[in-house]
N, C-alpha and C positions, 0 to 999 in steps of 0.2 A: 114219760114212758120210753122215747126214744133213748135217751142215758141208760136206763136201764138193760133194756135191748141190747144196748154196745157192749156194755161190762159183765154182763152175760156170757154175751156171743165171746168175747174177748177171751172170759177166761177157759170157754170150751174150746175154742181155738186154739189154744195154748197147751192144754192137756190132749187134747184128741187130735187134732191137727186142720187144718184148714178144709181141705178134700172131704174129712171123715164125718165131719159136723152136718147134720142133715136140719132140714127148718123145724120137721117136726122133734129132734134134740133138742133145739133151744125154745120151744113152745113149751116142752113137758118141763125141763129143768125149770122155767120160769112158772109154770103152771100158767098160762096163757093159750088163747088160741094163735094158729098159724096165721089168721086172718089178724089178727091186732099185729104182727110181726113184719106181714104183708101191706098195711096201713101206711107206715112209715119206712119200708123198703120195698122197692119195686122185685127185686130179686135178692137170690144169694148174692150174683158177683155183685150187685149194689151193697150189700150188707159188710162183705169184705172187705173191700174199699172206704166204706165208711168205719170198720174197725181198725185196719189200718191206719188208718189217717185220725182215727182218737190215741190209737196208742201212741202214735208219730206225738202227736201234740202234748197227751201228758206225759211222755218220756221227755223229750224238751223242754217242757215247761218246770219240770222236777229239776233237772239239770240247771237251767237254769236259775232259780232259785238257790239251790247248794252253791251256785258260784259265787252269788250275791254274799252268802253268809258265812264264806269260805276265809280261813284265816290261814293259809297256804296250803300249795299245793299237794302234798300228802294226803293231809289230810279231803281235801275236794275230792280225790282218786277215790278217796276210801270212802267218804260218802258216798260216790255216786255211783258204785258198785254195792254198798249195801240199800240203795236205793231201787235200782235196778234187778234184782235179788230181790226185793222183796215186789215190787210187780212186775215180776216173770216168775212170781211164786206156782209152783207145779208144772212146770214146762216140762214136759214128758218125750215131747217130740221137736225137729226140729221146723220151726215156724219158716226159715225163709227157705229151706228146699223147698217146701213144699208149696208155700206162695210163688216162688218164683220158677217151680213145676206145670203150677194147676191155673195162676195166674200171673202170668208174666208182665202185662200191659200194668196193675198194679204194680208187682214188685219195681219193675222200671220208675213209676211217677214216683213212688215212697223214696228211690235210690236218689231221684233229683232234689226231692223236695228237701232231703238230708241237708245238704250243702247250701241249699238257699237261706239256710237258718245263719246269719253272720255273726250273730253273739256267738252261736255254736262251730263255728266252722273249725277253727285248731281243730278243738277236743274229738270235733268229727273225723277228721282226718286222719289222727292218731286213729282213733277206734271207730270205725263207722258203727248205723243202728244196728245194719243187720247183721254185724260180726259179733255185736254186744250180743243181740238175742238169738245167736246161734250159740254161744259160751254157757250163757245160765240155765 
């Protein structure tokens, strides 16, 4: 349930924006009660934080993979922007003003955590996450 929860919350985060998202939002989208939502998050800003820190992992983890299977680098770029594109599919608003508005103590740990990825590190550097998901 918890998964579910993330990829939810994830994608109303993304359309609506971090701030705007309320518990009872992602209760009704899911058709669930606030209280199963509350089971496995103690709050919003926990909720946050743990959506951040899934999308951190499977943007990374995507990325990663395209590298593995990558037969130079043109094409890897263009992978992993059509990758990227399609989960940041509906991005309406921009995610890291508003994280790094509403919640800064996140946005800061996301901004480290970026760089501690050392398979990832170049490609980060080129383009870090949250300039990626400020673009699409």
């Amino acid at each position: 349930m918890k998964e579910l929860i993330l990829d939810k919350t994830r994608e109303l985060f993304l359309t609506i924006g971090f701030k705007s998202v309320t518990m009872d939002q992602i209760a009704n989208a899911m058709g669930i009660s606030k209280k199963t939502i509350y089971n496995s998050f103690e709050n919003k800003t926990e909720l946050v934080k743990e959506v951040t820190s899934y999308m951190f992992n499977n943007i990374t983890t995507g990325i990663t993979e395209i590298k593995k299977t990558s037969n130079n680098p043109i094409s890897e770029i263009y992978d992993i922007n059509l990758f990227l594109i399609k989960y940041l599919k509906n991005e309406s608003v921009s995610p890291l003003y508003q994280l790094e508005k509403y919640y800064p103590l996140i946005h800061k740990e996301i901004q480290q955590k970026q760089f501690e990825k050392s398979d990832l590190n170049e490609k980060i550097k080129q383009k870090p996450f949250f300039a990626i998901c400020n673009c699409y």
